[in-house]
MARMIMI-514658 format. One line per field, with one value per residue (C-alpha): x, z, y; residue number from 1. Coordinates in nm, 2 decimals, padded with zeros to 4 digits. Example, Ala and Ser with C-alpha at 12.3 -4.5 7.8 and 13.67 -1.06 7.14 Angstrom:
# MARMIMI-514658
u	[01.23,01.37]
w	[00.78,00.71]
v	[-00.45,-00.11]
sepa	[1,2]
//
This chain:
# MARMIMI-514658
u	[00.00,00.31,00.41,00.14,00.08,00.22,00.48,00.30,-00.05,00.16,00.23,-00.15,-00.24,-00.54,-00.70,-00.38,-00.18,-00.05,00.14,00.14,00.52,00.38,00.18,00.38,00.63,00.35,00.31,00.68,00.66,01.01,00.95,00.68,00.88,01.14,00.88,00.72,01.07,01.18,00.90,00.95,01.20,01.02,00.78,01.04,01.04,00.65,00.55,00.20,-00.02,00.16,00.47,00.64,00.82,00.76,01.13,00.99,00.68,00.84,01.06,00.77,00.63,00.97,01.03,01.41,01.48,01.18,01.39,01.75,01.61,01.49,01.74,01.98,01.77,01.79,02.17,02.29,02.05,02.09,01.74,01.69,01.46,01.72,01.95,01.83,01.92,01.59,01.45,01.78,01.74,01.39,01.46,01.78,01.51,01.27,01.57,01.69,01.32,01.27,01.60,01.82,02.16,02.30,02.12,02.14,02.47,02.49,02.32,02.54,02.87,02.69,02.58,02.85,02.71,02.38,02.58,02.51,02.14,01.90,01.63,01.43,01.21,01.15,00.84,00.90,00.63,00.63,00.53,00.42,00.64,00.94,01.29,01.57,01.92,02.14,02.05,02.36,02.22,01.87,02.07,02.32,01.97,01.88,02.07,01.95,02.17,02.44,02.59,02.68,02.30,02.14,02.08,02.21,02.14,02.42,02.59,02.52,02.72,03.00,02.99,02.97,03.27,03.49]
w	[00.00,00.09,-00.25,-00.46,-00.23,-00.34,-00.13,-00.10,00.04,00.34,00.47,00.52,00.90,01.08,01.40,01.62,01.36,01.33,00.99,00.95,01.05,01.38,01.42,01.35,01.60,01.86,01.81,01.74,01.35,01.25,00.92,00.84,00.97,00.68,00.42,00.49,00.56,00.23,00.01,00.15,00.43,00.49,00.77,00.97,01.00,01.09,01.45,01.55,01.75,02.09,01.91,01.89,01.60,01.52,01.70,02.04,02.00,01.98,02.28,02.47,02.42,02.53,02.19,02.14,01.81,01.72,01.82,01.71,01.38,01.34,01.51,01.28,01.00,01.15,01.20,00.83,00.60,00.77,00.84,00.88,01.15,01.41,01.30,01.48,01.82,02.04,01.80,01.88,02.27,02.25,02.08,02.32,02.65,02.52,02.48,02.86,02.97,02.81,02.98,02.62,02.74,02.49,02.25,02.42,02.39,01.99,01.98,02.19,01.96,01.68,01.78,02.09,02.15,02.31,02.57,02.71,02.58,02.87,02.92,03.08,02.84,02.77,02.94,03.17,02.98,03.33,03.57,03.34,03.53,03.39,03.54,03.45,03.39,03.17,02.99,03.16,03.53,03.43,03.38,03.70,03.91,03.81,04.08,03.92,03.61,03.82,04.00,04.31,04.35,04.30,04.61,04.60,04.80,05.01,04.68,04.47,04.71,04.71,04.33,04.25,04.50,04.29]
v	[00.00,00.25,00.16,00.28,00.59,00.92,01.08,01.34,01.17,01.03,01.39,01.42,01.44,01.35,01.58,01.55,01.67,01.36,01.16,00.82,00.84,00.92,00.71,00.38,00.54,00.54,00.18,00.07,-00.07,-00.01,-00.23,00.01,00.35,00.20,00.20,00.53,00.74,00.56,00.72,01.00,01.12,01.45,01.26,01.28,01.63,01.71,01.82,01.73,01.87,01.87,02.01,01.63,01.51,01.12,01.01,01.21,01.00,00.69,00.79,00.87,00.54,00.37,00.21,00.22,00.02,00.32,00.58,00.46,00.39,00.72,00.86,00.71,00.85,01.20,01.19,01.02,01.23,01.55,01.60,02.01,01.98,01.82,02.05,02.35,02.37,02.43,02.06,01.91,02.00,01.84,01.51,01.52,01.55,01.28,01.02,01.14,01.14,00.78,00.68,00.57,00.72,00.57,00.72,01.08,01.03,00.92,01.22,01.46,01.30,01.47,01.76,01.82,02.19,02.07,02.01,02.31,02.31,02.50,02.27,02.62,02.61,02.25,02.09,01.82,01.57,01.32,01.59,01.90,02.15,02.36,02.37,02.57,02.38,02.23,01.88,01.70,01.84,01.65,01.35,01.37,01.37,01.04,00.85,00.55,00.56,00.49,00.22,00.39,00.53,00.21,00.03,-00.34,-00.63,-00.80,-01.00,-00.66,-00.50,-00.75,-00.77,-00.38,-00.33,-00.60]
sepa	[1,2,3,4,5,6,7,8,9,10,11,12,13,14,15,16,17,18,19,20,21,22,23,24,25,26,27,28,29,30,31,32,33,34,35,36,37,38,39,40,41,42,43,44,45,46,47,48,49,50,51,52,53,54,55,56,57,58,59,60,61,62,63,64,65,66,67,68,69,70,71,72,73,74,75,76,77,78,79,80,81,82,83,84,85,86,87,88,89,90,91,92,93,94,95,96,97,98,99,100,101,102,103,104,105,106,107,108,109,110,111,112,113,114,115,116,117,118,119,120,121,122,123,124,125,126,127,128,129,130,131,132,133,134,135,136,137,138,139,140,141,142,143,144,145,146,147,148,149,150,151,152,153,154,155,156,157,158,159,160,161,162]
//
């Protein structure tokens, strides 16, 4: 069916301003993400309604082959969207927020000057308040993504201190 749609049909969005892109990233279809950004790689640049691009959706719905594929995607064809700063910060939050440091981090080898990227004005989607501070502050708050701030057992202990 991709096939014998015009590139140009698939940019069509329905009330959430949402593609088709987007909504295969909501539900994780990378074999059909590959079809759709194939005949025609502009999907990956459309916003919907709630200001989210297809790769913050898929983040937001924790689907990481999703997101690197389209991250990938983003990176390798130079995607315009991603290129500007404030988008980049955004995607950058959503992969923090959905807890793909690795990704984040792809990301941040790329584009090393969002580093520094204020997340001020970025919304906090978990908890719907703002903060002020630098992307790599968010991350250092999650004790979590580190070994010393995860609480082990007895052999976890052991383990970790060998």
């Amino acid at each position: 069916m991709v096939n014998k749609t015009p590139p140009d049909l698939l940019t069509q969005t329905d009330n959430s301003g949402n593609t088709a892109l987007h909504a295969v990233a909501q539900l994780g279809n990378v074999k059909i993400a590959k079809l759709l950004v194939d005949k025609n790689g502009e999907l990956l640049n459309f916003f919907n309604n709630d200001g989210l691009l297809p790769i913050q959706v898929a983040a937001n719905r924790c689907h990481k082959r999703m997101t690197s594929y389209l991250l990938d995607k983003f990176l390798t064809n130079n995607y315009s969207n991603l290129l500007e700063d404030a988008t980049a910060g955004s995607v950058l939050l959503s992969l923090v927020k959905a807890k793909f440091y690795d990704l984040a981090l792809y990301l941040l080898k790329e584009k090393p000057e969002l580093v520094r990227v204020n997340v001020s004005h970025l919304e906090l989607m978990e908890t719907s308040v703002s903060r002020s501070g630098e992307i790599l502050e968010l991350m250092a708050e999650e004790p979590s993504v580190f070994k010393s701030g995860t609480c082990f057992g007895i052999w976890g202990s052991l383990i970790y201190s060998c």
